[in-house]
KEDREN-892104 format. One record per residue (C-alpha): residue number from 0; residue in one letter; x, y, z. Coordinates in nm, 3 decimals. Example, Ala and Ser with C-alpha at 12.3 -4.5 7.8 and 13.67 -1.06 7.14 Angstrom:
REM KEDREN-892104
seq->0 | type->A | xx->1.230 | yy->-0.450 | zz->0.780
seq->1 | type->S | xx->1.367 | yy->-0.106 | zz->0.714
END
This chain:
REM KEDREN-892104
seq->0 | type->X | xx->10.559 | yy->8.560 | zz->8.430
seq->1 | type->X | xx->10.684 | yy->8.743 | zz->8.762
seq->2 | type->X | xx->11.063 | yy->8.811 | zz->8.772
seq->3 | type->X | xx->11.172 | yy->8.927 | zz->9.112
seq->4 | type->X | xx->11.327 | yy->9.269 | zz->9.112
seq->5 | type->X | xx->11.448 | yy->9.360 | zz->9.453
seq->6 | type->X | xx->11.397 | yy->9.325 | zz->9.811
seq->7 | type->X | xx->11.340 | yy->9.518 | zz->10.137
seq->8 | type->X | xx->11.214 | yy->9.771 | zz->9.912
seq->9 | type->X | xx->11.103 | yy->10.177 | zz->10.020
seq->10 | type->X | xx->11.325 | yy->10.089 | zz->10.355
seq->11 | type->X | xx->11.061 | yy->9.779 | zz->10.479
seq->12 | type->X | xx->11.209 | yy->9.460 | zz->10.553
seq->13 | type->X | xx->11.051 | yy->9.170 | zz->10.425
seq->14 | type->X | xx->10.913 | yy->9.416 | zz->10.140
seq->15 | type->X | xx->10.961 | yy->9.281 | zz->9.751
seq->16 | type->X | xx->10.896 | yy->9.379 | zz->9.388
seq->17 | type->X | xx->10.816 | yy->9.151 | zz->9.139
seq->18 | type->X | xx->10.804 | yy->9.248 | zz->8.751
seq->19 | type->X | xx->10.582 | yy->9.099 | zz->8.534
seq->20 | type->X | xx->10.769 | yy->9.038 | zz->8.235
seq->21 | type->X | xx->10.573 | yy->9.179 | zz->7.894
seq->22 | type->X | xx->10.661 | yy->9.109 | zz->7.544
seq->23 | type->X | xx->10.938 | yy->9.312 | zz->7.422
seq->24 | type->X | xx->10.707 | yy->9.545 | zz->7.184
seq->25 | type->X | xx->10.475 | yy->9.640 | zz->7.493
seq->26 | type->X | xx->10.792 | yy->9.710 | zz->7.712
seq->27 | type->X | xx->10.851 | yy->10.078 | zz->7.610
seq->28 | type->X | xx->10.460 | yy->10.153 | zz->7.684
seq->29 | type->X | xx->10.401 | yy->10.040 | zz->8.064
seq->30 | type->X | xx->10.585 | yy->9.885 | zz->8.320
seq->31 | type->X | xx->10.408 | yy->9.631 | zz->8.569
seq->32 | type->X | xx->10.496 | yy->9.553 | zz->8.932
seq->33 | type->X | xx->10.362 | yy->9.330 | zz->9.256
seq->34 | type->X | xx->10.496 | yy->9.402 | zz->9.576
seq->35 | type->X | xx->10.507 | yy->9.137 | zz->9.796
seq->36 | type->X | xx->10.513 | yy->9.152 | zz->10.191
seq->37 | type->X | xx->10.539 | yy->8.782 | zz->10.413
seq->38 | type->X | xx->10.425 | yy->8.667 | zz->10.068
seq->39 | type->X | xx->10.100 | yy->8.858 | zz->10.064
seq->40 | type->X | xx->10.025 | yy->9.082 | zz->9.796
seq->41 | type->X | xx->10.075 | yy->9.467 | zz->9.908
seq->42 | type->X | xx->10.039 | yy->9.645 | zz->9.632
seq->43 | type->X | xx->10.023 | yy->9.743 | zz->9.250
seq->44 | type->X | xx->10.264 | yy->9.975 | zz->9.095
seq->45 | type->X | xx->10.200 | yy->10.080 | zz->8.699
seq->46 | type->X | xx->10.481 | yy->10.285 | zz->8.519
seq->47 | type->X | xx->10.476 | yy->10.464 | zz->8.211
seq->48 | type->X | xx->10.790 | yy->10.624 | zz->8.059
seq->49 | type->X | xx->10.763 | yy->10.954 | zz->7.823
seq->50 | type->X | xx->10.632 | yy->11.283 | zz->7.913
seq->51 | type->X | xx->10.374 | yy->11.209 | zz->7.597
seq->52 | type->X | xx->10.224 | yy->10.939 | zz->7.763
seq->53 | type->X | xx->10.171 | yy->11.121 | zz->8.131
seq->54 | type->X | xx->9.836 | yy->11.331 | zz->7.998
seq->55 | type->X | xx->9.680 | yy->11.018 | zz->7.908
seq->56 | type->X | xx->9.761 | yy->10.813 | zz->8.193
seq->57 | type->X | xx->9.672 | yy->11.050 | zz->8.449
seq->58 | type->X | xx->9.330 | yy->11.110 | zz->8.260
seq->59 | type->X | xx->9.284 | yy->10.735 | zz->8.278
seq->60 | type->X | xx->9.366 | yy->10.728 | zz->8.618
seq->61 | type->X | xx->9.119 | yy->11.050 | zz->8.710
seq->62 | type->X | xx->8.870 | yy->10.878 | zz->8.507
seq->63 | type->X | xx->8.894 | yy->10.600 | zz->8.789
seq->64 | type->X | xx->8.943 | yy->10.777 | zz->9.162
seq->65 | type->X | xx->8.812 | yy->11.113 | zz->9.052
seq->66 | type->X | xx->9.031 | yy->11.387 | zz->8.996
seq->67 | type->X | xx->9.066 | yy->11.764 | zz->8.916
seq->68 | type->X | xx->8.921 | yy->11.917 | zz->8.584
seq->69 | type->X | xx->9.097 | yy->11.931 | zz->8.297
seq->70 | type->X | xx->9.366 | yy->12.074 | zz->8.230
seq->71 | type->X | xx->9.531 | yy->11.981 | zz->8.618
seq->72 | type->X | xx->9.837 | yy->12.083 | zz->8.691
seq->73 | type->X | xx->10.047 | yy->11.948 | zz->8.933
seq->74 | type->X | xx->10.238 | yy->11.600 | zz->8.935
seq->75 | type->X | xx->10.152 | yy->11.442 | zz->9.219
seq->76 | type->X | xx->9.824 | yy->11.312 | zz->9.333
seq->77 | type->X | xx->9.688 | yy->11.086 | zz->9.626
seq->78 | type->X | xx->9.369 | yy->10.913 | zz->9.715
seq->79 | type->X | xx->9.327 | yy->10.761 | zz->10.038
seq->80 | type->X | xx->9.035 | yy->10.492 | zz->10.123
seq->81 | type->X | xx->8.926 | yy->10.267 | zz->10.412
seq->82 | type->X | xx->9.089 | yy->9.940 | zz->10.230
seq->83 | type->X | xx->9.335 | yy->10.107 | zz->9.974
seq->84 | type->X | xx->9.564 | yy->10.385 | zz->9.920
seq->85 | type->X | xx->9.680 | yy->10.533 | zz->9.576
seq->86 | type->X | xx->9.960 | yy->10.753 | zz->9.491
seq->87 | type->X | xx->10.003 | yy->10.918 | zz->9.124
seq->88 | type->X | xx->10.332 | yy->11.058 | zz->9.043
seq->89 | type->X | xx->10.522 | yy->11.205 | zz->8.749
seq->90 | type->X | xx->10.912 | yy->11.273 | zz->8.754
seq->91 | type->X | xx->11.030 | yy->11.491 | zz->8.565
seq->92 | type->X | xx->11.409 | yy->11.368 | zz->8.601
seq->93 | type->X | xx->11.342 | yy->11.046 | zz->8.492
seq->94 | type->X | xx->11.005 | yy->11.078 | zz->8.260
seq->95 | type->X | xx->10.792 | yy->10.839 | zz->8.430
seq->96 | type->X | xx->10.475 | yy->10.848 | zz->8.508
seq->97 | type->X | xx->10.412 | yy->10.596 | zz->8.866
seq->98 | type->X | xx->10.066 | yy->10.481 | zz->9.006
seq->99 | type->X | xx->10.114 | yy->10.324 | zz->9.325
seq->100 | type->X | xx->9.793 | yy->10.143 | zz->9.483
seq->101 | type->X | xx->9.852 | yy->9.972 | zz->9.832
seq->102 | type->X | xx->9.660 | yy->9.817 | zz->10.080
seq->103 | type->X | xx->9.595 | yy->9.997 | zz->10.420
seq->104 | type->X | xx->9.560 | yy->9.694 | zz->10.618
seq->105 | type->X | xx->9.920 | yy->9.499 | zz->10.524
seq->106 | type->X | xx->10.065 | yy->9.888 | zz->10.512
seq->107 | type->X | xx->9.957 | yy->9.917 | zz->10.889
seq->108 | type->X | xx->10.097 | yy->9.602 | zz->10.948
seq->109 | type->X | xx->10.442 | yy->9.651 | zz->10.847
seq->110 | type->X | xx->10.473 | yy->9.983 | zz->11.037
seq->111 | type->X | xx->10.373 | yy->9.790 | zz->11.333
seq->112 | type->X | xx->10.630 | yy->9.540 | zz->11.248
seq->113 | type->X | xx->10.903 | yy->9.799 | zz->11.150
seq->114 | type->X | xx->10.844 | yy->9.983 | zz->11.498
seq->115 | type->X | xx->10.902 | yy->9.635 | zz->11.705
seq->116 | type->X | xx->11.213 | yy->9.542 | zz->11.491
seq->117 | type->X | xx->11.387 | yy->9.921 | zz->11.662
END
């Protein structure tokens, strides 16, 4: 089930997360959100609280797009492609762990949009 989070989101109009909502003993382990632009489907976001859990989920994410050997350091990573980019992030302040994949095309869109709104 999607639960709608917030709106005009990283500063775009138009721009909103949905939650999915997990059962309560999965909550703690990974967070799940749509973003939503015109009603189109922008993007993917996957959070992960607990320093713990950031090894594995970068590894899992590395095993996907490629990444660098282990042991990597660093805690912030991006892949760009012709249809999709991806953004993996840990914070230190708040002990997540955020993979961010959006889609080049609607991205390109809304800058276009964003510009003609000024």
């Amino acid at each position: 089930k999607l639960a709608l989070s917030a709106c005009d989101v990283y500063g775009f109009a138009d721009l909103c997360l949905y939650r999915v909502e997990v059962p309560p003993e999965e909550a703690d382990e990974v967070e799940i959100g749509l973003l939503f632009w015109r009603e189109r489907l922008f993007g993917v976001e996957l959070t992960t609280q607990g320093r713990k859990n950031w090894a594995h989920f970068r590894g899992m994410v590395f095993g996907e797009f490629g990444g660098p050997t282990e042991p990597s350091t660093g805690d912030e990573f991006q892949w760009e492609g012709e249809k999709a980019l991806a953004h993996l992030f840990y914070s230190h302040r708040s002990r997540k762990a955020s993979l961010l994949i959006v889609s080049v095309e609607i991205g390109d869109e809304m800058e276009r949009s964003a510009e003609q709104g000024k």
